[in-house]
N, C-alpha and C positions, 0 to 999 in steps of 0.2 A: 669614675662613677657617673653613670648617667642620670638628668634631671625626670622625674617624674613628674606628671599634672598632678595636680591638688584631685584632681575629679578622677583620676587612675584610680581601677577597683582594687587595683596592689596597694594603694593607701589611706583605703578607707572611707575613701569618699566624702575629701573635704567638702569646708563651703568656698567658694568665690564672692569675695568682692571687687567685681571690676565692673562698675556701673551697671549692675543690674544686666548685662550682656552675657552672653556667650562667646568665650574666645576665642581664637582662632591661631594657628601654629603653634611651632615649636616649643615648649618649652626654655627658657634660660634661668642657669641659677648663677645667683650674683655671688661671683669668688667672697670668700671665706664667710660665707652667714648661709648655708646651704635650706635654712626655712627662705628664704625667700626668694621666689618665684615669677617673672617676667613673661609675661604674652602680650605682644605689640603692644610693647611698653605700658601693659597695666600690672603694677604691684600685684600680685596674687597672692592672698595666707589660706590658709586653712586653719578653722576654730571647729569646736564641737561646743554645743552647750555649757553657758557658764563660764566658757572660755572668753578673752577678752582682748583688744589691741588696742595701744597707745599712739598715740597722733600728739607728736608736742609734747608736753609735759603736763597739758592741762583736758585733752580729749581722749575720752575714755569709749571706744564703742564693744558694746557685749552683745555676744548670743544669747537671745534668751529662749529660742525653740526652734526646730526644725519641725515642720511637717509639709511631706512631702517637697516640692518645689517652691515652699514659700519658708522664707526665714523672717523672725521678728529679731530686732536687733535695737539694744535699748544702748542710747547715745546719753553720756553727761559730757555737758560742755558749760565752759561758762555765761553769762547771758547775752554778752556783747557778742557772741558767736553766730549769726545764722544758721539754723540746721530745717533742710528743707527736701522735701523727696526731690530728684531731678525732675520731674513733668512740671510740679507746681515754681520749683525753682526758674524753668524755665516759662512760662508764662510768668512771672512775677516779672521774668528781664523783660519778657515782649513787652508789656504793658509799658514798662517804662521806658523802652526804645519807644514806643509810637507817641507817649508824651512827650519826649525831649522833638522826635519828629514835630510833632504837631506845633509847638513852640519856634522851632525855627523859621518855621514859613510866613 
C-alpha cells in the first residue's frame, strides 16, 4: 500500500501540522499505525473540525475552523505549559539570548 499526503485531493485534504510550513518529499508512513505520516521528519496528522490530537496525556490541541489557508486551533494545556505561536516564541528566546549576552560582558 502506498503512503498518501495528508494534502493528496484522494484524501480529502487534510490539515498539516508541521510548523506552520509546507513540506517537502516523500511521504513515510510509520509501520503499523498507517495515520501517521512523516515529511523530513515532521509528524504529519490530518484533522477536520472538532477533531482533536493528544500530546502526552495532558495537551489537548483541537480544530476549531478551517477557512481557507488559515486554521484556528484551540490548545488546553496545563498552566505550567508555555504555549506560544513560533515568531513570538522566537523573539521571547532572542530577547533572552541578548540578556544573558549582555550579562556576560
Amino acid at each position: 500500500m502506498d503512503a498518501q499526503c495528508c494534502c493528496d485531493p484522494g484524501r480529502g485534504g487534510g490539515l498539516h501540522l508541521s510548523r506552520g510550513r509546507m513540506h517537502a518529499g516523500a511521504p513515510r508512513v510509520v509501520p503499523g499505525s498507517p495515520e501517521r505520516t512523516y515529511h523530513s521528519g515532521v509528524l504529519v496528522l490530518s484533522r477536520r473540525p472538532n477533531e482533536s490530537i493528544m500530546i502526552g496525556g495532558d495537551i489537548v490541541l483541537t480544530v476549531l475552523e478551517v477557512r481557507g489557508d488559515q486554521v484556528r486551533i484551540g490548545i488546553e494545556a496545563p498552566r505550567s505549559v508555555d504555549v506560544h505561536r513560533e515568531e513570538v516564541y522566537r523573539e521571547i528566546r532572542d530577547a533572552v539570548d541578548e540578556a544573558a549576552a549582555a550579562t556576560d560582558t
